[in-house]
Short mmCIF file of the C-alpha atoms (twelve columns), coordinates in Angstrom:
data_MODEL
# 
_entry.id   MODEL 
# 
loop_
_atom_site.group_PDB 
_atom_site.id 
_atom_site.type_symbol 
_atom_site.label_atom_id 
_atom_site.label_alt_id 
_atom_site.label_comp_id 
_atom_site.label_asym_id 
_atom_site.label_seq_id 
_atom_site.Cartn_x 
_atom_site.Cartn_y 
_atom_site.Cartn_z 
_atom_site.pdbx_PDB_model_num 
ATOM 1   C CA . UNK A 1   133.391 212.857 324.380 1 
ATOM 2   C CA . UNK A 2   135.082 216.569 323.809 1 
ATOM 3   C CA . UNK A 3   133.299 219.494 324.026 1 
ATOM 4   C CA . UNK A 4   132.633 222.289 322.173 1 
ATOM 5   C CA . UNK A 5   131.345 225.842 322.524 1 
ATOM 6   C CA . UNK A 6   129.460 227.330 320.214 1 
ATOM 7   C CA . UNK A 7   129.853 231.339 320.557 1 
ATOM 8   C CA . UNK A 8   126.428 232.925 319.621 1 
ATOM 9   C CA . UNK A 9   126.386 234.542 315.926 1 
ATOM 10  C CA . UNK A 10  129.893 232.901 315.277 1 
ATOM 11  C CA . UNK A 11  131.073 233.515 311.595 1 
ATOM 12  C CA . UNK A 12  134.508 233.270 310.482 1 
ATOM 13  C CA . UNK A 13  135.720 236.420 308.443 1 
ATOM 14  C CA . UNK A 14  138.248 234.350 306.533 1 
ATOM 15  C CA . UNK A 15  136.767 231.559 304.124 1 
ATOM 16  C CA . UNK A 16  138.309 228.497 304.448 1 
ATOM 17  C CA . UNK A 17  140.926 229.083 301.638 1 
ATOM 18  C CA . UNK A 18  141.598 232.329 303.264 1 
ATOM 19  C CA . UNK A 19  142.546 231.654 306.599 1 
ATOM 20  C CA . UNK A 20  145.245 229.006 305.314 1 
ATOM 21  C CA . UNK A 21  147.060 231.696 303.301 1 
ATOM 22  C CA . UNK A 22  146.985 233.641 306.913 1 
ATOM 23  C CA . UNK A 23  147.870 230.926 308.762 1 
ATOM 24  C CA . UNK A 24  151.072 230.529 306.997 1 
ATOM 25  C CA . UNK A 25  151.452 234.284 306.573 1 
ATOM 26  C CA . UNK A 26  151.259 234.406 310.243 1 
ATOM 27  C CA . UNK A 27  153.231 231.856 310.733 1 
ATOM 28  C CA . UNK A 28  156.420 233.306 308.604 1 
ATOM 29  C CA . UNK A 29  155.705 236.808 310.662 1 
ATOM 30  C CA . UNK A 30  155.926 235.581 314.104 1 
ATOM 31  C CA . UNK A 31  158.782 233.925 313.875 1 
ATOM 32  C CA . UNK A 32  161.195 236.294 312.408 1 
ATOM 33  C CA . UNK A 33  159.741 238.706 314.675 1 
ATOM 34  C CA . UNK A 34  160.257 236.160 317.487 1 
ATOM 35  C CA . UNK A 35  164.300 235.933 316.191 1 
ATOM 36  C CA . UNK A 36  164.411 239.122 316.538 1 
ATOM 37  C CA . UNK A 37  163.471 240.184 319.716 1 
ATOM 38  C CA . UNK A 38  165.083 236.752 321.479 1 
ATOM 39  C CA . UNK A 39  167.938 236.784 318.904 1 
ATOM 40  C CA . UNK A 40  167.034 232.860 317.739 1 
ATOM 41  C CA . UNK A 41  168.749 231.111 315.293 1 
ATOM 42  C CA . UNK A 42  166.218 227.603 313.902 1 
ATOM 43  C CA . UNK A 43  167.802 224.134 314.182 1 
ATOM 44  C CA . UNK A 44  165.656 220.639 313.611 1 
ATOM 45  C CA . UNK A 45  163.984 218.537 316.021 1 
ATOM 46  C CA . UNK A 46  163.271 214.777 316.579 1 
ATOM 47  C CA . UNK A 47  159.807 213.822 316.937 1 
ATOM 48  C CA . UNK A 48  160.741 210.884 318.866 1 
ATOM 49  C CA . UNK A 49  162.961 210.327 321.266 1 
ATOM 50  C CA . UNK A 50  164.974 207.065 323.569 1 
ATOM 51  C CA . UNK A 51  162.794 207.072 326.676 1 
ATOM 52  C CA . UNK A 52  166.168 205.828 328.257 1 
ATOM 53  C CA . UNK A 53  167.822 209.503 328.318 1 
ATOM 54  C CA . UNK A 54  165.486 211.226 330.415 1 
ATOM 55  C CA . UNK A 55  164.999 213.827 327.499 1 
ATOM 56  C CA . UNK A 56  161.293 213.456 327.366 1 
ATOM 57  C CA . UNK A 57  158.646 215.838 328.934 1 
ATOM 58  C CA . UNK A 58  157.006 214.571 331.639 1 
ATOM 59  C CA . UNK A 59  154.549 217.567 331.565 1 
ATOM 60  C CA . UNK A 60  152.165 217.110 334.462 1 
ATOM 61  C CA . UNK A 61  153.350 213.278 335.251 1 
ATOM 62  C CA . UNK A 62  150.196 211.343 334.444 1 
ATOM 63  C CA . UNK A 63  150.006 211.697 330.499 1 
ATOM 64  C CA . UNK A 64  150.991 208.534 328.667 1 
ATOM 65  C CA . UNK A 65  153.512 209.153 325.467 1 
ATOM 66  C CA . UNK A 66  152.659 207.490 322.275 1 
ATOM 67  C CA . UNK A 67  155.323 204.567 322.260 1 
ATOM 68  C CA . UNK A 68  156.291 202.235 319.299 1 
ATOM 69  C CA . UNK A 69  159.174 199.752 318.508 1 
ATOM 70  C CA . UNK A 70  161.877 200.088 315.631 1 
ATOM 71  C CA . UNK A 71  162.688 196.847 314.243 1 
ATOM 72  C CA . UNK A 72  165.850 197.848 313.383 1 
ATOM 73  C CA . UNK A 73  167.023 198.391 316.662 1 
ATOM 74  C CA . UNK A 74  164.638 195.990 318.268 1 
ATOM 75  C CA . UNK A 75  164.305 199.316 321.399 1 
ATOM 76  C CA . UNK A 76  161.010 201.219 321.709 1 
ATOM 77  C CA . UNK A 77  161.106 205.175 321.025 1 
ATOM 78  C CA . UNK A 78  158.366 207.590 322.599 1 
ATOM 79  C CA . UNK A 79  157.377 210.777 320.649 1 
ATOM 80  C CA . UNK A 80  158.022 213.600 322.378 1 
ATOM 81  C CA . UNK A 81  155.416 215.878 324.417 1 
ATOM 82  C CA . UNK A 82  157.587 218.654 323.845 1 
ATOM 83  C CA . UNK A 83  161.177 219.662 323.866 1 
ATOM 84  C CA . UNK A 84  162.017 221.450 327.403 1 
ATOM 85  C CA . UNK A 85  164.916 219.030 327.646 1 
ATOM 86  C CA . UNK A 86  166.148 218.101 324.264 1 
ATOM 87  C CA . UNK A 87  166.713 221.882 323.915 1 
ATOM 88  C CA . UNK A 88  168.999 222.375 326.481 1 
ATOM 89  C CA . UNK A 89  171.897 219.252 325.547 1 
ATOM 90  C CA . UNK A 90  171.159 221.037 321.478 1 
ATOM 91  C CA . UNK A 91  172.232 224.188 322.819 1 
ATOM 92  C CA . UNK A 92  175.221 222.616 324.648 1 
ATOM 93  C CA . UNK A 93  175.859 220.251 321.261 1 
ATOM 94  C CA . UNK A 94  175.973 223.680 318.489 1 
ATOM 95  C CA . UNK A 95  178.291 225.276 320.847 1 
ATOM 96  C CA . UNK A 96  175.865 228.922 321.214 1 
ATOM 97  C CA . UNK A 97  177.394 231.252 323.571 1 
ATOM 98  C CA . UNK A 98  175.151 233.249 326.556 1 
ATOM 99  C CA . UNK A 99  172.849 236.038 324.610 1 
ATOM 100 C CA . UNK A 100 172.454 232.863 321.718 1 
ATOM 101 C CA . UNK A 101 169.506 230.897 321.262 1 
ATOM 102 C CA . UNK A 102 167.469 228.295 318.966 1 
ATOM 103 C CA . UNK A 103 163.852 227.845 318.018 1 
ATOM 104 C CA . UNK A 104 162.106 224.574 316.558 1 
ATOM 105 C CA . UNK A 105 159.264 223.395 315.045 1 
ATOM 106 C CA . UNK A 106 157.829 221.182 317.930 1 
ATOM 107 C CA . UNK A 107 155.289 218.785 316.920 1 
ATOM 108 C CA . UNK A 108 153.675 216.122 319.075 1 
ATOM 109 C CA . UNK A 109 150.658 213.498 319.783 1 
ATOM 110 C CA . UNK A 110 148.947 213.868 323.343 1 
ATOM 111 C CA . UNK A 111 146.799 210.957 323.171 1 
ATOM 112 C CA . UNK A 112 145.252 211.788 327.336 1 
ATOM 113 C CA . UNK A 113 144.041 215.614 326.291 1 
ATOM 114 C CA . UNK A 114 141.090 216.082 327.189 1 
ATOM 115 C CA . UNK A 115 139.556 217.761 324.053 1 
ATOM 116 C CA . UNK A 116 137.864 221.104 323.462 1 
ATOM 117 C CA . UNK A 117 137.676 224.318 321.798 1 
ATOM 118 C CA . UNK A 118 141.350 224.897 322.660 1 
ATOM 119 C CA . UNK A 119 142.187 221.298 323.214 1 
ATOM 120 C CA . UNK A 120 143.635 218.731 320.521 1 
ATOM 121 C CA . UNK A 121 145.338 215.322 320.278 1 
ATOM 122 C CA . UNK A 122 147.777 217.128 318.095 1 
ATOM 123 C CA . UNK A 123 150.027 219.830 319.728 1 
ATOM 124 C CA . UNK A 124 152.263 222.271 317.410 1 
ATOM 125 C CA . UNK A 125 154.218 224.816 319.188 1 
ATOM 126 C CA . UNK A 126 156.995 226.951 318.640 1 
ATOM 127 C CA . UNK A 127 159.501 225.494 321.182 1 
ATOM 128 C CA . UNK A 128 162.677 227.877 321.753 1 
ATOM 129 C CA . UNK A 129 165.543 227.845 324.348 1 
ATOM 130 C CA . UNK A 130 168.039 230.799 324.752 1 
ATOM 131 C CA . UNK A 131 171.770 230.403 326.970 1 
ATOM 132 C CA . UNK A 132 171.658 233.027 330.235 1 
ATOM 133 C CA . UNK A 133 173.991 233.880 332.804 1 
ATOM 134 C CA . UNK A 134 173.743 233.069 336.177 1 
ATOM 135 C CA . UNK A 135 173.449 237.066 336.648 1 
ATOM 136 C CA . UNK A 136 170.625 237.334 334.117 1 
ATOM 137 C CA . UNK A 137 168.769 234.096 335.821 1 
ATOM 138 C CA . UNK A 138 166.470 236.481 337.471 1 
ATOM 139 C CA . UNK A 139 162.469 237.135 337.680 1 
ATOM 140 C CA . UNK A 140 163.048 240.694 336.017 1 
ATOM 141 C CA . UNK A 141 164.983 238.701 333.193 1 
ATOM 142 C CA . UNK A 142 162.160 236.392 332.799 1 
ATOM 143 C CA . UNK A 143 159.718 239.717 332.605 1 
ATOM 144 C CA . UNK A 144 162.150 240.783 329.763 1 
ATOM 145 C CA . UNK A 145 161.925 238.222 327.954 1 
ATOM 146 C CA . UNK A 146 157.878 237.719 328.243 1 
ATOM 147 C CA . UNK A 147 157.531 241.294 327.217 1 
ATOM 148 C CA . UNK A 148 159.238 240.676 324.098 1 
ATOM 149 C CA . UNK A 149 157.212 237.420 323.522 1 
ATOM 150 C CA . UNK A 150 154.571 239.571 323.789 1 
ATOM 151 C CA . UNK A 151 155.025 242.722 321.974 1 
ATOM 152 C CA . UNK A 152 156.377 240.113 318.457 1 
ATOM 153 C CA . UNK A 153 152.467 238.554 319.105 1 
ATOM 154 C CA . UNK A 154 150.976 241.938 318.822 1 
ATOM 155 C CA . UNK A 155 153.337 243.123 315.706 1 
ATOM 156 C CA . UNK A 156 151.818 239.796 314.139 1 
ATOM 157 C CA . UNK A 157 148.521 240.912 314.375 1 
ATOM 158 C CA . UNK A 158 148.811 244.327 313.123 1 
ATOM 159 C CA . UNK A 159 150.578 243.431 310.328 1 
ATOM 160 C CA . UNK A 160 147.680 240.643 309.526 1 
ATOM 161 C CA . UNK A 161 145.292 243.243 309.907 1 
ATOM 162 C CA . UNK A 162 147.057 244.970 307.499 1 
ATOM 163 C CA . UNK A 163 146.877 242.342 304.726 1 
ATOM 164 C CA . UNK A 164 143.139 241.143 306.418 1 
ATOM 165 C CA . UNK A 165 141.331 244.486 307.257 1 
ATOM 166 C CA . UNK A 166 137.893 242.498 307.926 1 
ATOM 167 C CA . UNK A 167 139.930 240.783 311.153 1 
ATOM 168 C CA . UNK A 168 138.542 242.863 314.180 1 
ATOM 169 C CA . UNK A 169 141.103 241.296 316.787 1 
ATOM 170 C CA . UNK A 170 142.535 243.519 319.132 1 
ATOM 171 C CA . UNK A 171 145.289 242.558 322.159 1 
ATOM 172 C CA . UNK A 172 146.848 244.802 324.629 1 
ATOM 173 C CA . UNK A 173 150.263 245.094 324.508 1 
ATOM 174 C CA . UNK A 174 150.538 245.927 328.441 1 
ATOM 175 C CA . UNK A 175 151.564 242.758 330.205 1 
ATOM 176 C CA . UNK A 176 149.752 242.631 333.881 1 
ATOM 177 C CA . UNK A 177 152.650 240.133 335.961 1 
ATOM 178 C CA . UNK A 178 150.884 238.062 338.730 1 
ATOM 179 C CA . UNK A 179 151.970 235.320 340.852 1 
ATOM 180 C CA . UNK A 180 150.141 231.893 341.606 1 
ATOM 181 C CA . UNK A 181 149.974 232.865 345.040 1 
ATOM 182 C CA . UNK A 182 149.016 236.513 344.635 1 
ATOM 183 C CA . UNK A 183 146.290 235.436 342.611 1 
ATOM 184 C CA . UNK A 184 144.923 232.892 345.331 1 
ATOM 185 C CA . UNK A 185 144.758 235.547 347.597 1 
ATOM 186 C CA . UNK A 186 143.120 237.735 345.120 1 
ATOM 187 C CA . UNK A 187 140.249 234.997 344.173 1 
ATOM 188 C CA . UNK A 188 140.441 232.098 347.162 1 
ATOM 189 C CA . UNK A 189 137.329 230.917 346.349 1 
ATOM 190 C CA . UNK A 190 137.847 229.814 342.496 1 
ATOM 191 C CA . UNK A 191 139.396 227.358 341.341 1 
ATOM 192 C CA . UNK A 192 142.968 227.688 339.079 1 
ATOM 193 C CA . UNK A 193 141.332 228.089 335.543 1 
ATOM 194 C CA . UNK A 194 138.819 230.334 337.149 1 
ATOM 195 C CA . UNK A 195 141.157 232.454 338.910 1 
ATOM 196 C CA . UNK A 196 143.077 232.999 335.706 1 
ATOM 197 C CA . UNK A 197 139.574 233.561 333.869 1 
ATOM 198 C CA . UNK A 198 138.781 236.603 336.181 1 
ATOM 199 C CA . UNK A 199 142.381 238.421 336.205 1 
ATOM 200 C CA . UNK A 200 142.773 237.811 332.761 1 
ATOM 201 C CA . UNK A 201 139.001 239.628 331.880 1 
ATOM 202 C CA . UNK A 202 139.978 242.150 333.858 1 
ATOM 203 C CA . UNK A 203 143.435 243.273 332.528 1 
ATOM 204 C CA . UNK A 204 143.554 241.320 329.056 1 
ATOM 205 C CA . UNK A 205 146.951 240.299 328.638 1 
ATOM 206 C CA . UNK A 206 149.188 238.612 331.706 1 
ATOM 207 C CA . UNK A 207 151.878 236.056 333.037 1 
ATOM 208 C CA . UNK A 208 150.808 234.115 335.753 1 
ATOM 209 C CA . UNK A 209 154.299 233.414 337.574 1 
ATOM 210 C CA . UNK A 210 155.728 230.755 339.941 1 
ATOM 211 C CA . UNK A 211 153.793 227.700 339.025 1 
ATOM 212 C CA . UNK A 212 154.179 224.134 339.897 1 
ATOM 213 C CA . UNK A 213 154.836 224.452 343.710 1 
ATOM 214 C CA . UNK A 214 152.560 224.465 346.383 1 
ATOM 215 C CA . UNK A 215 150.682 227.481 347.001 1 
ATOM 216 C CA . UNK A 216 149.147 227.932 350.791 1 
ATOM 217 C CA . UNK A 217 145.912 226.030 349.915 1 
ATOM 218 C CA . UNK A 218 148.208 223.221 349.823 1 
ATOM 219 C CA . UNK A 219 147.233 222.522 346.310 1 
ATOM 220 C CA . UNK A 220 149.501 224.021 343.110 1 
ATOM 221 C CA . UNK A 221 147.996 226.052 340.661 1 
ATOM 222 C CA . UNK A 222 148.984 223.291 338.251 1 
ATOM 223 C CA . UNK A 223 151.064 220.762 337.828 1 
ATOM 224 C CA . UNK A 224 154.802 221.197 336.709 1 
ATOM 225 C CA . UNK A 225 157.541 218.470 335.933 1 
ATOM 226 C CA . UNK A 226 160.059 219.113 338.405 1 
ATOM 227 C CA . UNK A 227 163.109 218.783 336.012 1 
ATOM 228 C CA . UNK A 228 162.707 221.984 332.948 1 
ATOM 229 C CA . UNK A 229 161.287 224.841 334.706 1 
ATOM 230 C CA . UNK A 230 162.663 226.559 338.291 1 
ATOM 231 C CA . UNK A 231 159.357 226.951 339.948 1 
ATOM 232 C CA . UNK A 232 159.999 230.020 340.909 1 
ATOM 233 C CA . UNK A 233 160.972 231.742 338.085 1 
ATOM 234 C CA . UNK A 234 158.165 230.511 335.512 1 
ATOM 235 C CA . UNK A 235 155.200 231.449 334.451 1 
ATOM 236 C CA . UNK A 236 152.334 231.575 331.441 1 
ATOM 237 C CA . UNK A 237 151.532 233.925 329.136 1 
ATOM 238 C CA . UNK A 238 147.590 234.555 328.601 1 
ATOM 239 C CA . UNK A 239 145.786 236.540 326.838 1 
ATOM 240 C CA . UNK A 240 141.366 237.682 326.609 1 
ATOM 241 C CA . UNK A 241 140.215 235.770 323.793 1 
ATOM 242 C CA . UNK A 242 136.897 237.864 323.062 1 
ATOM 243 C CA . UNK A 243 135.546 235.161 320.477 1 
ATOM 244 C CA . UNK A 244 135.616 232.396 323.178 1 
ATOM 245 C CA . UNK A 245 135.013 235.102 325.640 1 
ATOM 246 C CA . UNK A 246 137.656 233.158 327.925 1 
ATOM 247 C CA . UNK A 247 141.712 233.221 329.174 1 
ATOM 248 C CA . UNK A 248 143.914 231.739 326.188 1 
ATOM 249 C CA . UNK A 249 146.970 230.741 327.328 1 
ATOM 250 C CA . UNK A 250 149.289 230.872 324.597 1 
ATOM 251 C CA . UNK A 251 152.679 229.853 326.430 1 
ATOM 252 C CA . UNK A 252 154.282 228.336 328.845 1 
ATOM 253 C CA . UNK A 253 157.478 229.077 329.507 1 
ATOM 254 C CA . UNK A 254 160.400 229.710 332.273 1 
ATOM 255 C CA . UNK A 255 163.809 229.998 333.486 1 
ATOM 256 C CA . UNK A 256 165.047 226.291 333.750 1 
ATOM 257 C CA . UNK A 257 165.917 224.096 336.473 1 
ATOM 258 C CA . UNK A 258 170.103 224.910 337.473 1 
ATOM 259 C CA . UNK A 259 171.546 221.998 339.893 1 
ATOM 260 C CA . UNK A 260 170.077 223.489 343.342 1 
ATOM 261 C CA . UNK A 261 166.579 224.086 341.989 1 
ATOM 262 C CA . UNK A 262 166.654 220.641 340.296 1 
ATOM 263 C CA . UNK A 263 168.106 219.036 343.432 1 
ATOM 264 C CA . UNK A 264 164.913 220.518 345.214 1 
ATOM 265 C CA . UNK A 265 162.467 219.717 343.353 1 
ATOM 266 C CA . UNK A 266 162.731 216.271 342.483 1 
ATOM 267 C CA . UNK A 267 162.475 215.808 346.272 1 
ATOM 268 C CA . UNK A 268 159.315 217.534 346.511 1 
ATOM 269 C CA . UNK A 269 158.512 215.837 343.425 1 
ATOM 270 C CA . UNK A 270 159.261 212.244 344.623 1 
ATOM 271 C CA . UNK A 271 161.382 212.134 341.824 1 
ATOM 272 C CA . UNK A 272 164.937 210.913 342.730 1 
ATOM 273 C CA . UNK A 273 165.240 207.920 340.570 1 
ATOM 274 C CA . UNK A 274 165.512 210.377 337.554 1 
ATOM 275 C CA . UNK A 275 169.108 211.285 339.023 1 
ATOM 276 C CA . UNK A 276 170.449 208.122 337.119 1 
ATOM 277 C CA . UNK A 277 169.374 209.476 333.925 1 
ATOM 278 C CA . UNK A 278 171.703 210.940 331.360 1 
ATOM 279 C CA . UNK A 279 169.553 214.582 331.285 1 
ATOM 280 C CA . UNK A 280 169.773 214.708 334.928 1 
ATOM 281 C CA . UNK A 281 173.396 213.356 335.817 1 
ATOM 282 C CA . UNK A 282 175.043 215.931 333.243 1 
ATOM 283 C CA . UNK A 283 173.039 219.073 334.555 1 
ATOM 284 C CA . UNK A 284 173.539 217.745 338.265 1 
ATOM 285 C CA . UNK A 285 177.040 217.862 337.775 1 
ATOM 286 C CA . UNK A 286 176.390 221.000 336.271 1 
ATOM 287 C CA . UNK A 287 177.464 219.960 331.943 1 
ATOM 288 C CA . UNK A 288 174.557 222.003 330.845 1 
ATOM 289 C CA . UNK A 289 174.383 225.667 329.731 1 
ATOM 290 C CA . UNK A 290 172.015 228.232 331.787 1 
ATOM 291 C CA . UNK A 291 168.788 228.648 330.085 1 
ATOM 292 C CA . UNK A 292 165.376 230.044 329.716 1 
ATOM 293 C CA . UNK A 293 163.335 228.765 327.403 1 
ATOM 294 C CA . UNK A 294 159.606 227.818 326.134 1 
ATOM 295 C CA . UNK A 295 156.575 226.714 323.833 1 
ATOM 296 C CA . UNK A 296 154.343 228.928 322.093 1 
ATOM 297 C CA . UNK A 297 151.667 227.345 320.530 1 
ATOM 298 C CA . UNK A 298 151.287 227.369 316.813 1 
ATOM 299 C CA . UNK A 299 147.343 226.448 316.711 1 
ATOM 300 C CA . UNK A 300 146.312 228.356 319.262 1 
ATOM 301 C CA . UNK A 301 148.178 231.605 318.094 1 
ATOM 302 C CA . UNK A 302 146.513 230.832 314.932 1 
ATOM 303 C CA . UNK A 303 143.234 230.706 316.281 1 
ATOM 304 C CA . UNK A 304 143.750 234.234 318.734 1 
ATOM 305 C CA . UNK A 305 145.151 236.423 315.849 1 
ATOM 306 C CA . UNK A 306 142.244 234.810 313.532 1 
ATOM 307 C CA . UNK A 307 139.351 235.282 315.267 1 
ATOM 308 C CA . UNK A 308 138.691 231.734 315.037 1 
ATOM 309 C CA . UNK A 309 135.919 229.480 317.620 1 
ATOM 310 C CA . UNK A 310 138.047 226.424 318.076 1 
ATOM 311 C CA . UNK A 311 141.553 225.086 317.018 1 
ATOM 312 C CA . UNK A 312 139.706 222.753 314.572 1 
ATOM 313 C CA . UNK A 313 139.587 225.384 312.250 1 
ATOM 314 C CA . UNK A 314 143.387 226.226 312.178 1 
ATOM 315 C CA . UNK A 315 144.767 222.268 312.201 1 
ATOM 316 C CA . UNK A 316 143.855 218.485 311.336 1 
ATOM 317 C CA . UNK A 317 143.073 216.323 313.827 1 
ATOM 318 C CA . UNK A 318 140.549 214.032 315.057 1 
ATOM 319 C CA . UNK A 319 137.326 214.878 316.517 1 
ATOM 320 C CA . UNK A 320 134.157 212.548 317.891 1 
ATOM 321 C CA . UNK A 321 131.218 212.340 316.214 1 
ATOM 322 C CA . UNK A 322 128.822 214.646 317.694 1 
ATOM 323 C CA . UNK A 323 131.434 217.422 317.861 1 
ATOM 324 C CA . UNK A 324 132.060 217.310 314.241 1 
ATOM 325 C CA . UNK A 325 128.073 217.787 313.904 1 
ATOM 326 C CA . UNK A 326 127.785 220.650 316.008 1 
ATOM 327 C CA . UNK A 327 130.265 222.277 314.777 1 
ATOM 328 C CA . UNK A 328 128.947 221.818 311.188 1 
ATOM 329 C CA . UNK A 329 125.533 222.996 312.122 1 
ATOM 330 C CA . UNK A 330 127.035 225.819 313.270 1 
ATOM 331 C CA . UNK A 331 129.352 227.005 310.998 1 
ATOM 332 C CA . UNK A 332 132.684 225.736 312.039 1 
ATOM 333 C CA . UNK A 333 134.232 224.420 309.868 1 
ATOM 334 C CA . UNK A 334 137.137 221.696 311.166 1 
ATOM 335 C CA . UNK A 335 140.064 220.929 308.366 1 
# 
């Protein structure tokens, strides 16, 4: 069964109507103020994929894709988790220069979440991937970058608060940057989500960096695929949701794999049949552009910016029984 929290006194400021005017509102503000500051250009995405070309995301390894058959072809297609990969050959495929990049509509069904107030079987997400140079594939690059994710987020919300006045969200625009590691050290008796509860309280808005490896515990602060993001030069973006009174983390995102880092960690990874894929053998060989790239999360941007208690307020999906009656008795109303 999912859970649900019920934050005490909870009452949406926008009726029902209300908050899907804002929602799309929101959704035609962030974007062009996402273009702008990453100078993207949008393209359409496939909501399936051949599970033969490597070009699905293999998130944390464990999640099962939702598969079916065509009957045309008589081959089975997978829809996609998200589109780290598919991205990357696109970017090659329209030609885009270093400086270029694309964003997407990403849309996908992860039938294994575990569901909750931030937690759905339906993911949306603004998925985007931008060309670098090998001199810009750096951690102060990546910093860059996550400081202009940022600062288009906060530009969203003052401009809803402008048309919605009774919205009483507020965000800092200062970005606290953290590593996995430094933030072990900092809390070594919590566990991951904890740790990022605490710093986040404490300075509101942050990117947690260099996540998927192993940290000294001997444990990673979470789980990575070993063939989008470089390890060391990823991170998330979170931010102090003060309805939940918890971390949000709105993106994940990173400088991708180039051949060494790739090389590395599908070793680590026990990973190395994945060289005989199509993905892998052209970026091995070193076909594939430079990149940084990410998803930011339709839903749950939707619910920060909104002031909303869970992400069944901002989206259709499907919800157990005794969740949908809690949340009715209390107010929350789930599309």
């Amino acid at each position: 069964m999912s859970k649900i929290t019920v934050p005490k006194g909870y009452k949406s400021v926008l009726t029902m109507y209300e908050t899907q005017t804002a929602i799309g509102l929101l959704k035609r503000t962030f974007e062009e103020k996402l273009c702008l500051a990453l100078h993207l250009k949008r393209v359409s995405a496939p909501l399936f994929v051949d599970p033969t070309t490597g070009l699905n995301d293999d998130l944390s390894g464990v999640e099962r894709p939702v598969r079916f058959d065509l009957k045309e072809t008589g081959k089975d297609a997978v829809v996609v988790h998200s589109l780290a990969k598919w991205k990357r050959m696109a970017l090659k495929a329209y030609g885009f220069s270093a400086g270029e990049g694309l964003y997407t509509d990403m849309n996908a069904i992860r039938r294994d979440e575990e569901l909750d107030n931030l937690h759905s079987v339906y993911t949306d997400q603004w998925d985007w991937e931008k060309i670098i140079t090998r001199e810009t594939r750096t951690a102060d690059y990546l910093k860059k970058v996550v400081q202009g994710i940022v600062g288009a987020i906060c530009d969203t919300l003052d401009f809803l608060k402008c048309r919605y006045p009774q919205l009483d969200v507020t965000l800092c625009r200062t970005v606290s940057f953290i590593t996995a590691q430094e933030l072990e050290n900092l809390y070594p008796k919590l566990s991951p989500e904890e740790r990022e509860h605490a710093f986040v309280k404490e300075h509101k808005t942050a990117f947690i960096m260099q996540i998927g490896d192993k940290l000294q515990s001997g444990k990673p602060h979470g789980n990575r695929a070993p063939d989008y993001d470089d390890w060391s030069l990823n991170g998330d973006i979170l931010f102090w949701c003060d309805v939940l009174g918890c971390a949000m983390e709105i993106s994940s995102m990173g400088i991708r794999v180039d051949e060494k880092a790739l090389d590395e960690q599908l070793k680590k990874a026990g990973a190395d049949d994945r060289r005989a894929l199509p993905f892998h053998k052209a970026l091995l060989s070193g076909e594939l552009p430079l990149t940084i790239g990410g998803g930011i999360g339709q839903s749950r941007l939707s619910m920060l910016l909104l002031g909303k208690a869970h992400i069944g307020e901002v989206q259709v999906s499907l919800w157990d029984e005794e969740t949908q009656k809690i949340a009715k008795e209390n107010g929350i109303v789930l599309l």
